[in-house]
VOKOLSE-558025 format. One record per residue: residue in one letter; chain; x, y, z of N, C-alpha, C in turn; residue number from 1. Coordinates in Angstrom, 3 decimals. Atoms other than C-alpha are relative to their C-alpha. Layout:
BEGIN
@lumlum a, fiza A, n_X X, n_Y Y, n_Z Z, ca_X X, ca_Y Y, ca_Z Z, c_X X, c_Y Y, c_Z Z, mifi NUM
...
This chain:
BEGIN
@lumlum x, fiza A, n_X -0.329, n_Y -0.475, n_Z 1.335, ca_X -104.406, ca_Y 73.536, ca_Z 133.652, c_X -0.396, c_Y 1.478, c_Z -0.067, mifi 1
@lumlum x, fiza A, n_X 0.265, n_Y -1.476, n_Z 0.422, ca_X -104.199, ca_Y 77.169, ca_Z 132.728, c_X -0.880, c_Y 0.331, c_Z -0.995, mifi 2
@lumlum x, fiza A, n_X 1.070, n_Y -0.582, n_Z 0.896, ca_X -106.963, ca_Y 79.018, ca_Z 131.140, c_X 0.971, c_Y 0.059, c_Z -1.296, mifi 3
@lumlum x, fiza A, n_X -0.584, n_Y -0.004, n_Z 1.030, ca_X -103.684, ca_Y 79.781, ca_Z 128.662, c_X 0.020, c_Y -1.409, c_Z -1.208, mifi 4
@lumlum x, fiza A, n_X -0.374, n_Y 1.626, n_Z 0.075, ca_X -102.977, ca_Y 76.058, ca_Z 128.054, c_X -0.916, c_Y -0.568, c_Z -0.666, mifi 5
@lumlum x, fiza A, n_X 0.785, n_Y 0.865, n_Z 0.415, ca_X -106.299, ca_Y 75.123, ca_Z 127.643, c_X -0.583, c_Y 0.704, c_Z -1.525, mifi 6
@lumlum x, fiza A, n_X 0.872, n_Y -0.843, n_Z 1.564, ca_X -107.293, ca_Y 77.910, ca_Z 124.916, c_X 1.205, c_Y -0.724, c_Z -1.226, mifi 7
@lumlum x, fiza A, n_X -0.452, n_Y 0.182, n_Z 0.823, ca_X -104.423, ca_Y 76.707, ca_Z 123.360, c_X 0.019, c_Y -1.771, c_Z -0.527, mifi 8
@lumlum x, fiza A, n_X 0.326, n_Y 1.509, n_Z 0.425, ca_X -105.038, ca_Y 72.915, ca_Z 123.219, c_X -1.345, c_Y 0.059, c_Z -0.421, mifi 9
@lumlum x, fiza A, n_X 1.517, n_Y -0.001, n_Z 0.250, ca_X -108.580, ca_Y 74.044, ca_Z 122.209, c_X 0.578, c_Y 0.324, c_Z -1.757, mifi 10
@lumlum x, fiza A, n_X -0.391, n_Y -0.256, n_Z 1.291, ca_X -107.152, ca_Y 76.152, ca_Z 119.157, c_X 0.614, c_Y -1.239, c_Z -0.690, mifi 11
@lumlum x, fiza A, n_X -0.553, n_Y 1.276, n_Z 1.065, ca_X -104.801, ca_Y 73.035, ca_Z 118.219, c_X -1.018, c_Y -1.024, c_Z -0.707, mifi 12
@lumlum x, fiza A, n_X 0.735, n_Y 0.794, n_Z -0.154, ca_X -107.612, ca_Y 70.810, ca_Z 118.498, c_X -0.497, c_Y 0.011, c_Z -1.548, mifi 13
@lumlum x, fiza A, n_X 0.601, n_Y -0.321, n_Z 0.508, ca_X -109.600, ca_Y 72.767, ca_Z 116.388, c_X 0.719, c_Y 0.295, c_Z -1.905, mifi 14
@lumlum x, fiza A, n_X -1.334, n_Y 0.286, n_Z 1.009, ca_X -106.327, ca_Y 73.111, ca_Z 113.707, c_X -0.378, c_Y -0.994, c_Z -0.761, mifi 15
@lumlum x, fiza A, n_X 0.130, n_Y 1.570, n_Z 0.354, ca_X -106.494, ca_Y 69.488, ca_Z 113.183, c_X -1.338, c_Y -0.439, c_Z -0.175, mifi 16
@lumlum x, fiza A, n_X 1.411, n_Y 0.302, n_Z 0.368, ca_X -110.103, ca_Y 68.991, ca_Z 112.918, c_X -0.346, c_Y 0.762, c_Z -1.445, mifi 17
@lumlum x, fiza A, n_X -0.195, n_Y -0.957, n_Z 1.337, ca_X -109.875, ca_Y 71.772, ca_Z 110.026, c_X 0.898, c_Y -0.624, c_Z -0.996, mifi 18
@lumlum x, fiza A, n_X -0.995, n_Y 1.414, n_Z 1.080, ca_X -106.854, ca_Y 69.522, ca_Z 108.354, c_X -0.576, c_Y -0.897, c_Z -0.447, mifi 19
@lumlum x, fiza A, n_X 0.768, n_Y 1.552, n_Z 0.469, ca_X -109.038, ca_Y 66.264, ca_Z 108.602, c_X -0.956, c_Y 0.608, c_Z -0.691, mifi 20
@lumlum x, fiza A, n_X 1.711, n_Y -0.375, n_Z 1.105, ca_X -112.354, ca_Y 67.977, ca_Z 106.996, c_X 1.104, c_Y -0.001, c_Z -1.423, mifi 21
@lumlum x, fiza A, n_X -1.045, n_Y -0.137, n_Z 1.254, ca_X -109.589, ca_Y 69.027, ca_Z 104.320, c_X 0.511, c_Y -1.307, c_Z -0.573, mifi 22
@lumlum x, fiza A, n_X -0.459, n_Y 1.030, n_Z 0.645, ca_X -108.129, ca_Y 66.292, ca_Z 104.243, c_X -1.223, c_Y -1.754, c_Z -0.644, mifi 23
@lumlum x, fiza A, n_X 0.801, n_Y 1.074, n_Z 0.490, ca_X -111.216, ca_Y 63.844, ca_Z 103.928, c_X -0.656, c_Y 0.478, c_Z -1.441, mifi 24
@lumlum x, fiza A, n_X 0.543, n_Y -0.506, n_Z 1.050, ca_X -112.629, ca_Y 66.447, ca_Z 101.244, c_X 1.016, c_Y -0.587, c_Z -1.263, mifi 25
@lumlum x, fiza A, n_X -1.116, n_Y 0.557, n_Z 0.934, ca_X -109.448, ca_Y 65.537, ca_Z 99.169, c_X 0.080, c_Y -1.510, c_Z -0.662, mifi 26
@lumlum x, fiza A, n_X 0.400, n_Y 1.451, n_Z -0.104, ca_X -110.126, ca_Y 61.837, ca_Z 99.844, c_X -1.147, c_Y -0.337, c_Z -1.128, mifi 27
@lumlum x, fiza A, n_X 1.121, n_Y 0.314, n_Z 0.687, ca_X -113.565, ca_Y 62.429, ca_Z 98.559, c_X -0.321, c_Y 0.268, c_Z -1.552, mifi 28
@lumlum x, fiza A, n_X -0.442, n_Y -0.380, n_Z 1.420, ca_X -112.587, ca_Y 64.329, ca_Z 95.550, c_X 0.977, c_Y -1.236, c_Z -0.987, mifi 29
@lumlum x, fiza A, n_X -0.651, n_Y 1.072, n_Z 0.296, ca_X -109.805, ca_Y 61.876, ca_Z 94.828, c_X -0.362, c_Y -1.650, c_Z -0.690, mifi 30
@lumlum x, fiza A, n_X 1.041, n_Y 1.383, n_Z 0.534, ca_X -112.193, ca_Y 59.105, ca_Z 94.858, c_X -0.994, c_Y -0.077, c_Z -0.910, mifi 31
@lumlum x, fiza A, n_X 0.722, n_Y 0.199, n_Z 1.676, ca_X -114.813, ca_Y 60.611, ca_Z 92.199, c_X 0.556, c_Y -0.114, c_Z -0.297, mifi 32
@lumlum x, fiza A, n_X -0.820, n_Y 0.011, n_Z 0.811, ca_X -112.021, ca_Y 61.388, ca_Z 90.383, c_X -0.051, c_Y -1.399, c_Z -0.957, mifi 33
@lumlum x, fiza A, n_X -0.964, n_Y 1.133, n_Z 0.251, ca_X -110.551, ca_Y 58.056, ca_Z 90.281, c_X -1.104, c_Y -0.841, c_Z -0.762, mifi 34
@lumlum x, fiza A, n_X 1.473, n_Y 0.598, n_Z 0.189, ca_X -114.114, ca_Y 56.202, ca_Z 90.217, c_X -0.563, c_Y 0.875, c_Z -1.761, mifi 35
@lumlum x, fiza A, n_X 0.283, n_Y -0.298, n_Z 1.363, ca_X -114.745, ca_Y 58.382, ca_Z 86.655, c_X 1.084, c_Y -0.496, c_Z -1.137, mifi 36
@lumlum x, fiza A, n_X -1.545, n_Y 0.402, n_Z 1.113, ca_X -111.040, ca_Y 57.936, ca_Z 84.763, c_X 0.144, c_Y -1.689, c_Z -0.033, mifi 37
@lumlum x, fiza A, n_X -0.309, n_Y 1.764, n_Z 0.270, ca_X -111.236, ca_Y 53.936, ca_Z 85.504, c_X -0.722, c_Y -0.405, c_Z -1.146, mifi 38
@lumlum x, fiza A, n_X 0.807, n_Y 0.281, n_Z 0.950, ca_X -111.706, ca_Y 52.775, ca_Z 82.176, c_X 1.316, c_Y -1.043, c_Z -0.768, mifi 39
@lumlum x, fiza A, n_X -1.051, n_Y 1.493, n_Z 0.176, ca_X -109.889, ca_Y 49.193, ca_Z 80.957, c_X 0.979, c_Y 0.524, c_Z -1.293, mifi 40
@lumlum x, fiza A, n_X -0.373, n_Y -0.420, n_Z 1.224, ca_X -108.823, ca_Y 50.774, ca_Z 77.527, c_X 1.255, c_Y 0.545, c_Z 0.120, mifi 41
@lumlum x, fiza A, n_X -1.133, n_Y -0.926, n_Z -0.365, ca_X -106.718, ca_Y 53.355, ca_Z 79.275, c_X 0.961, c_Y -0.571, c_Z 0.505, mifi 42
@lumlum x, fiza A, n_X -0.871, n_Y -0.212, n_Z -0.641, ca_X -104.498, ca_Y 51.576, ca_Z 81.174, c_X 1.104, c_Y -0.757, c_Z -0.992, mifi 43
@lumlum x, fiza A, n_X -0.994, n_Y 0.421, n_Z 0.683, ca_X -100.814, ca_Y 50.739, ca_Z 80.110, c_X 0.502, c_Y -1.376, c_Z 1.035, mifi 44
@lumlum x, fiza A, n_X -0.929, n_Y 1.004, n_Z -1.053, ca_X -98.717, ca_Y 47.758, ca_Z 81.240, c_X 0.943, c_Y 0.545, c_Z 0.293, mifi 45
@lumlum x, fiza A, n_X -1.471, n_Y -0.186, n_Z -0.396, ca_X -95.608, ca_Y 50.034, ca_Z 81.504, c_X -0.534, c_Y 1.598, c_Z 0.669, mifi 46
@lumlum x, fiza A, n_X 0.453, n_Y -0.697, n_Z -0.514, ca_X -97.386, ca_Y 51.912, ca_Z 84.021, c_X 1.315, c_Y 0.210, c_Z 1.540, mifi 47
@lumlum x, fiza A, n_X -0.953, n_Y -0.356, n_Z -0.737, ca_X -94.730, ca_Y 53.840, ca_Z 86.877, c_X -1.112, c_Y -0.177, c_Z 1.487, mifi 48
@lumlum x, fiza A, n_X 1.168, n_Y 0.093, n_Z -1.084, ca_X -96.229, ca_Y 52.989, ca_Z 90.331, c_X 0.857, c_Y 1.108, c_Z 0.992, mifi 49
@lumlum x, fiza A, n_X 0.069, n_Y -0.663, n_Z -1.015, ca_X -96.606, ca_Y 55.164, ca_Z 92.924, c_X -0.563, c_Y -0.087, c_Z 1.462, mifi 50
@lumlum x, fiza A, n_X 1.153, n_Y 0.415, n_Z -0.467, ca_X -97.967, ca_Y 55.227, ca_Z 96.059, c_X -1.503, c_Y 0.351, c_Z 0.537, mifi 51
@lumlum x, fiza A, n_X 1.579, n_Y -0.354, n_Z 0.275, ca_X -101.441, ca_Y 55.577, ca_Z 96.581, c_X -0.334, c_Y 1.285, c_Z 0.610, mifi 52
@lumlum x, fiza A, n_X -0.145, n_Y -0.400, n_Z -0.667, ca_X -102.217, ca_Y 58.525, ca_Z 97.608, c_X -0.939, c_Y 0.126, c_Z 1.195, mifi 53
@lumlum x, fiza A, n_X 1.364, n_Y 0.317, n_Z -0.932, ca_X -105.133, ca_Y 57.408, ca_Z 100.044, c_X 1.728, c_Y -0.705, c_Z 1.145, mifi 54
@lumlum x, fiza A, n_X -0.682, n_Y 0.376, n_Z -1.023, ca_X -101.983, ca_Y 55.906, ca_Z 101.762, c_X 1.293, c_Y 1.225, c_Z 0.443, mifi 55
@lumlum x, fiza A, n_X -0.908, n_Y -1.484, n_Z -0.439, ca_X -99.491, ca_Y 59.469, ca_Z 101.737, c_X -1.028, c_Y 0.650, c_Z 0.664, mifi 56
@lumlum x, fiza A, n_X 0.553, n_Y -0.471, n_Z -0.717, ca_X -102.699, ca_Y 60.884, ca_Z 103.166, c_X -0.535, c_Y -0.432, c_Z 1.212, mifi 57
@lumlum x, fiza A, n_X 0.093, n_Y 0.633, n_Z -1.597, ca_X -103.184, ca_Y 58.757, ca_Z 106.241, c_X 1.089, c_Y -0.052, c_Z 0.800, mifi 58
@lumlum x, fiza A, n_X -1.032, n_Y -0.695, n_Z -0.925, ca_X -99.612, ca_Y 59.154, ca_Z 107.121, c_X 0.376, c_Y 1.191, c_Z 0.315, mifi 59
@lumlum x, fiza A, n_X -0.325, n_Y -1.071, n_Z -0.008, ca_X -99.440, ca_Y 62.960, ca_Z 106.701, c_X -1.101, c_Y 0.276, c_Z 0.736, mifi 60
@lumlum x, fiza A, n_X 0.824, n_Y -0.080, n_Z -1.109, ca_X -102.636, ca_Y 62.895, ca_Z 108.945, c_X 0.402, c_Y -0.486, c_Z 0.942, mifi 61
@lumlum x, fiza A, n_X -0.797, n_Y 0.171, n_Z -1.782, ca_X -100.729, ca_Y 61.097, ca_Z 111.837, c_X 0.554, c_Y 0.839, c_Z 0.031, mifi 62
@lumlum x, fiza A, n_X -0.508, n_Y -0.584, n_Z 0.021, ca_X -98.212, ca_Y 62.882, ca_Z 111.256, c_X -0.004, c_Y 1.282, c_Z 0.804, mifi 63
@lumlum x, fiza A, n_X 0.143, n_Y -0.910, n_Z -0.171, ca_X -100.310, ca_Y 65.920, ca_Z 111.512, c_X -0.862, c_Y 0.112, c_Z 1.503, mifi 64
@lumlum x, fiza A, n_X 0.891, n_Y -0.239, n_Z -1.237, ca_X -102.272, ca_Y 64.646, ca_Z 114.613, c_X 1.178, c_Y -0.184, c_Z 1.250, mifi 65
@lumlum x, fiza A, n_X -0.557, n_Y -0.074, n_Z -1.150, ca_X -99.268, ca_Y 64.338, ca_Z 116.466, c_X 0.928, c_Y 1.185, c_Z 0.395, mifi 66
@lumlum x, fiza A, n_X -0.604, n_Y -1.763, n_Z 0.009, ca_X -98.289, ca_Y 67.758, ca_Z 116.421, c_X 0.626, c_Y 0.979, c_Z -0.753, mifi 67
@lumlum x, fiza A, n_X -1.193, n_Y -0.543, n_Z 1.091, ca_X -96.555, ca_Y 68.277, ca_Z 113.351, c_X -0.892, c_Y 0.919, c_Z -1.374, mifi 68
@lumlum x, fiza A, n_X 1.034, n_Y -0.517, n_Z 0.927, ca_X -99.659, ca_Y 70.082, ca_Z 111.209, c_X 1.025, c_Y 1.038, c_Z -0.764, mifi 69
@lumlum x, fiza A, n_X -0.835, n_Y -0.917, n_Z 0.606, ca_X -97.309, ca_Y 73.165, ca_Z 110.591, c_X 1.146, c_Y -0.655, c_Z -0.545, mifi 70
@lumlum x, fiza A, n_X -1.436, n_Y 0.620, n_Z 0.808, ca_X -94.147, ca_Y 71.292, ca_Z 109.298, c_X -0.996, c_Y -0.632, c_Z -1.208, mifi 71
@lumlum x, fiza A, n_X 0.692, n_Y 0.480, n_Z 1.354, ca_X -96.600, ca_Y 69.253, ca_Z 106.513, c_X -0.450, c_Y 1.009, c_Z -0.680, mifi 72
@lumlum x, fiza A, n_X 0.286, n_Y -1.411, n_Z 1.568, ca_X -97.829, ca_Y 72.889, ca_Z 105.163, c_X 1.284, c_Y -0.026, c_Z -0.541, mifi 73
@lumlum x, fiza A, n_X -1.071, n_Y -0.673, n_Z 0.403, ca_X -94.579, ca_Y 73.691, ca_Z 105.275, c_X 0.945, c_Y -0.840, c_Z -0.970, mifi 74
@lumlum x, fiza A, n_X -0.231, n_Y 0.538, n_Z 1.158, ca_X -93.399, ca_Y 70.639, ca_Z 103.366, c_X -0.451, c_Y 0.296, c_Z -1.626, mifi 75
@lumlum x, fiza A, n_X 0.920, n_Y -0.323, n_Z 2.039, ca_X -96.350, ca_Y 71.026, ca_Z 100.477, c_X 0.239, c_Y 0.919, c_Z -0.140, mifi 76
@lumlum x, fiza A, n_X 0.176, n_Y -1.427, n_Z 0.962, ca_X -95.689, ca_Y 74.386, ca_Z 100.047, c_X 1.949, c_Y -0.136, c_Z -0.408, mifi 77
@lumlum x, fiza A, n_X -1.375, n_Y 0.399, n_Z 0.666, ca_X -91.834, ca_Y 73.131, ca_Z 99.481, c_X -0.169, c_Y -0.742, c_Z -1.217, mifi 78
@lumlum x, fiza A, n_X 0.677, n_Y 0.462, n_Z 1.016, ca_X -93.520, ca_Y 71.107, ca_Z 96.740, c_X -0.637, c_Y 0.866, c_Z -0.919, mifi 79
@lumlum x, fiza A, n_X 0.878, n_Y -1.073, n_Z 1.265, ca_X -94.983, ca_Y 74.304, ca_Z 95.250, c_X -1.586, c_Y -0.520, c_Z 0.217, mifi 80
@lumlum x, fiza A, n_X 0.942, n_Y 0.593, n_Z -0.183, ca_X -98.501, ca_Y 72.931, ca_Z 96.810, c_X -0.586, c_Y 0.098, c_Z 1.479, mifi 81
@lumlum x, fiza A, n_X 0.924, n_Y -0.623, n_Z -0.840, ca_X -101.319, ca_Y 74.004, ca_Z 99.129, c_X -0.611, c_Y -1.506, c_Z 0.772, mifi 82
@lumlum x, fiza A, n_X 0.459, n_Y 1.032, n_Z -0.532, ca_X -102.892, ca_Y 70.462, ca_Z 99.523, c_X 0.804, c_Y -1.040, c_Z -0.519, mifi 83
@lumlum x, fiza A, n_X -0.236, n_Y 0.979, n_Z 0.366, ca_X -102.064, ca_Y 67.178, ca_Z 98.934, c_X -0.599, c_Y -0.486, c_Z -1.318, mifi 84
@lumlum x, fiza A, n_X 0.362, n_Y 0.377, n_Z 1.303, ca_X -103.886, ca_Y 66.370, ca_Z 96.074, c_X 0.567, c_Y 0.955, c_Z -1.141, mifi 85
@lumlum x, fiza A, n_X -0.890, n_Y -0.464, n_Z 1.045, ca_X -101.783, ca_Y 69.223, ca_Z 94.259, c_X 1.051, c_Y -0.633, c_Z -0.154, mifi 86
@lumlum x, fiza A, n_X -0.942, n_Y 0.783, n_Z -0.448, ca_X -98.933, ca_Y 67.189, ca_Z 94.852, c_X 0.500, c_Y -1.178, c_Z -0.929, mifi 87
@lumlum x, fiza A, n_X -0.149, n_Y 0.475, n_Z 0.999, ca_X -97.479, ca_Y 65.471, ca_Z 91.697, c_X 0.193, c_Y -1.409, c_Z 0.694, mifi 88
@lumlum x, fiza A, n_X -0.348, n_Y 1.468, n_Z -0.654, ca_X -97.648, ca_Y 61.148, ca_Z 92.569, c_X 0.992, c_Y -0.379, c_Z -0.072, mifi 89
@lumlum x, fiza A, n_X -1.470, n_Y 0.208, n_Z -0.070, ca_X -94.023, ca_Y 61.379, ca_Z 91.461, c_X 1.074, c_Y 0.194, c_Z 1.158, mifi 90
@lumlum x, fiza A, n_X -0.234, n_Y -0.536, n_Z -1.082, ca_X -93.400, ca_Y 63.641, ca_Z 94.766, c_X -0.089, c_Y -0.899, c_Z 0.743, mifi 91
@lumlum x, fiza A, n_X 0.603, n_Y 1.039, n_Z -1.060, ca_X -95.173, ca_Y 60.865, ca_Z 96.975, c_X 1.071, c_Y -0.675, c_Z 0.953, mifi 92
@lumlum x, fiza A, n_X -1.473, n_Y 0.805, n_Z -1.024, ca_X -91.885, ca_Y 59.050, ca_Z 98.302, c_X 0.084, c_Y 0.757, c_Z 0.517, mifi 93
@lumlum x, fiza A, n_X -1.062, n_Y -1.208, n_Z -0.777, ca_X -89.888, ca_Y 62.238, ca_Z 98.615, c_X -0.354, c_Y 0.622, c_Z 0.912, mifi 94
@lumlum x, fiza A, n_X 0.299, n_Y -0.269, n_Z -0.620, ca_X -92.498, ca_Y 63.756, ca_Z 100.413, c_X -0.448, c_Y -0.459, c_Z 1.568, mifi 95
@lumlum x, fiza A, n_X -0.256, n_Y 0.729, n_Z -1.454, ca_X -92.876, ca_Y 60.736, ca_Z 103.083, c_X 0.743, c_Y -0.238, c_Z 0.403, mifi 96
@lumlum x, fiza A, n_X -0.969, n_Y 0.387, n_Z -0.932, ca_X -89.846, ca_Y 60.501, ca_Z 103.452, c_X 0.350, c_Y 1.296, c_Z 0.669, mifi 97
@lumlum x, fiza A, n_X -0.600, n_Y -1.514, n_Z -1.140, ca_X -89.144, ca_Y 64.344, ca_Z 104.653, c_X -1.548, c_Y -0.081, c_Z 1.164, mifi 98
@lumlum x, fiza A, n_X 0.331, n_Y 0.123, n_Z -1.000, ca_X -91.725, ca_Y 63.616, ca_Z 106.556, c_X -0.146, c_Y -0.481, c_Z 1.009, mifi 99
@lumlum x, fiza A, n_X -1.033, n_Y 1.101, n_Z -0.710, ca_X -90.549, ca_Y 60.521, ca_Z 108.327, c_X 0.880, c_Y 0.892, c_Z 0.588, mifi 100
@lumlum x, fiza A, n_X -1.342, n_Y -0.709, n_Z -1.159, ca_X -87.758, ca_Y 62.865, ca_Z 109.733, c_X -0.655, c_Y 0.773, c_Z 0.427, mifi 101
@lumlum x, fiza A, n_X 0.676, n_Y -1.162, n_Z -1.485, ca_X -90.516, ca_Y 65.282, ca_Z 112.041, c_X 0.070, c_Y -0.582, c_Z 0.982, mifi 102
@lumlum x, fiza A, n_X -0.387, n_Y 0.094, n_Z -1.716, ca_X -89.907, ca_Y 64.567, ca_Z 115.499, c_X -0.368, c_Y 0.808, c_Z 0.936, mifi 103
């Protein structure tokens, strides 16, 4: 392996390790969040489901561990959005599904 090769599977590495901290911080935020607003009063029965986004963020982390980190910015910021948790839960399909088509 080339000294080139390897600096650069070092940098990727290091990419994606920078995504996951991000992305678990989001997780962790997500989850006070959620863990404060649960309150029985609030909720409706004619509630629009979405999906979770603890589950759009474990596929946009494969996603991103299999080489595709730059195409998922480049989605959220097609969303008008830096992270995932900017990311309106209405977006949530549309956005797994353009991401379903990286290859």
């Amino acid at each position: 392996m080339s000294p080139d090769k390897a600096l650069e599977i070092g940098n990727d590495l290091a990419h994606i390790a920078k995504t996951l901290a991000e992305l678990a911080e989001e997780i962790k935020v997500e989850y006070d969040h959620d863990a404060k607003d649960e309150s029985p009063q609030e909720k409706t029965t004619a509630e629009v489901k979405y999906p979770d986004i603890s589950k759009v963020r474990g596929f946009l982390a494969e996603k991103s561990r299999a080489g595709h980190t730059a195409e998922i910015q480049v989605l959220l910021a097609k969303h008008g959005c830096k992270k995932l948790s900017e990311v309106p839960p209405a977006e949530f399909e549309t956005l797994m599904e353009e991401a379903r088509k990286l290859e």
